[in-house]
N, C-alpha and C positions, 0 to 999 in steps of 0.2 A: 504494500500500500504506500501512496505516495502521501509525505504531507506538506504542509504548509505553516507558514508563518510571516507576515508583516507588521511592520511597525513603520513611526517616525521617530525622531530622535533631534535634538538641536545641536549643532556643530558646537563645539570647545572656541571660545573665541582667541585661541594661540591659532587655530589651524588657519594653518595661510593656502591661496588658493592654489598656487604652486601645489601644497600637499592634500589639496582634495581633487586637482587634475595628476596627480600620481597614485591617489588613492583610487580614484573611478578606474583605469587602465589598470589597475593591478588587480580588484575585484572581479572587473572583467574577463580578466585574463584565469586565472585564480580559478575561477568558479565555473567557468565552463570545464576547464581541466576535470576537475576533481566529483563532475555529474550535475552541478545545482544549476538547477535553471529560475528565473524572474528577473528580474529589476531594479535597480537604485539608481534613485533623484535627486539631485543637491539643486534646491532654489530656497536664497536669501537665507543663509544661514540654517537651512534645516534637511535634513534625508529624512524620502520616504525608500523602503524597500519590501519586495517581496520577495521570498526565499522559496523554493519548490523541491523536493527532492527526496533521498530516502528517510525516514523521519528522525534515526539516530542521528545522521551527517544532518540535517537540517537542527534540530534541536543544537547538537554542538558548534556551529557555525553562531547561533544566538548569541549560546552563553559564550562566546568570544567578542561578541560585538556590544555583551552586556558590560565586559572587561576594559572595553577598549576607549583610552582617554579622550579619545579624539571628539566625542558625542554623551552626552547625558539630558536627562528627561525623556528616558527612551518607552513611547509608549506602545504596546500592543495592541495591534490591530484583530489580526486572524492566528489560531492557533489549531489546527485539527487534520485530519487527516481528508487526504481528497484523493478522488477517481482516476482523473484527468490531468497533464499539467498544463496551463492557461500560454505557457509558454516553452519553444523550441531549443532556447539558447539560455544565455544568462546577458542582461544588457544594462548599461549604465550611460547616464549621459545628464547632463546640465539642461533644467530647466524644460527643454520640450525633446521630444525624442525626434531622434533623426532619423528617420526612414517611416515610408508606410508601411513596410510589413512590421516594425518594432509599437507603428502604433493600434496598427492592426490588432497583436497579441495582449496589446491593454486595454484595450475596448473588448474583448473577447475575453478574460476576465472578468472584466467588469461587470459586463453580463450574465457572465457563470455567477459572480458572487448574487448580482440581484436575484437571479433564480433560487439560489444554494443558501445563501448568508443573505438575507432578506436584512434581520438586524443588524448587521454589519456595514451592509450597501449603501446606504448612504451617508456614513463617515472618511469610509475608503474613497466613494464618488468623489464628494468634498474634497478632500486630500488632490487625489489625482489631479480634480480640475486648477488647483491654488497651484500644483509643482507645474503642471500642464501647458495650464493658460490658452489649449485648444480645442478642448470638449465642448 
């Protein structure tokens, strides 16, 4: 069973942008490697991410990023196991996503979650549309 997990979190104001355009390329890099597939967003000081994969390597990938000084007020989104994963790859990027098929697979979540996570659906919409700014 696949599961899942997203959150947001507000960036450490030491981290400079330099090390959150080294951090996005290296989670990207990082995490397709290693099987996880979703998303992380960095707009005006805050990441949203979604995490997708097996749920041991997904739960441990959390509590690394629950560690990690760079972000604090890290809150949870979605935490449970799913069918399907909403996305192909693992992608990151600043602000709006760069391609249609990357936006494709977040609108396609999106809609999995209003189907699936009803309660949830429109905190994440919110989210999405603030980091988005294209929905």
């Amino acid at each position: 069973m696949r599961y899942i997990i997203s959150y947001v979190s507000t960036v450490h104001p030491d981290v400079s942008s330099t090390d959150i355009s080294q951090l996005m390329d290296y989670v990207r890099t990082y995490n397709n490697t290693i099987g996880l597939t979703g998303i992380l967003m960095y707009s005006e000081g805050n990441f949203f991410q979604v995490l997708e994969g097996e749920e041991k390597l997904v739960k441990m990938m959390f509590e690394r990023i629950k560690q990690d000084s760079k972000h604090y007020n890290i809150i949870k989104m979605l935490d449970s196991q799913m069918n399907t994963n909403s996305f192909s790859e693992y992608h990151s990027s600043f602000t709006v996503i760069a391609d249609d098929y990357s936006k494709n697979e977040l609108l396609e979540f999106l809609k999995k979650e209003k189907d699936n996570n009803p309660e949830h659906y429109k905190s994440i919409s919110y989210l999405t549309q603030r980091f988005m700014k294209l929905l």
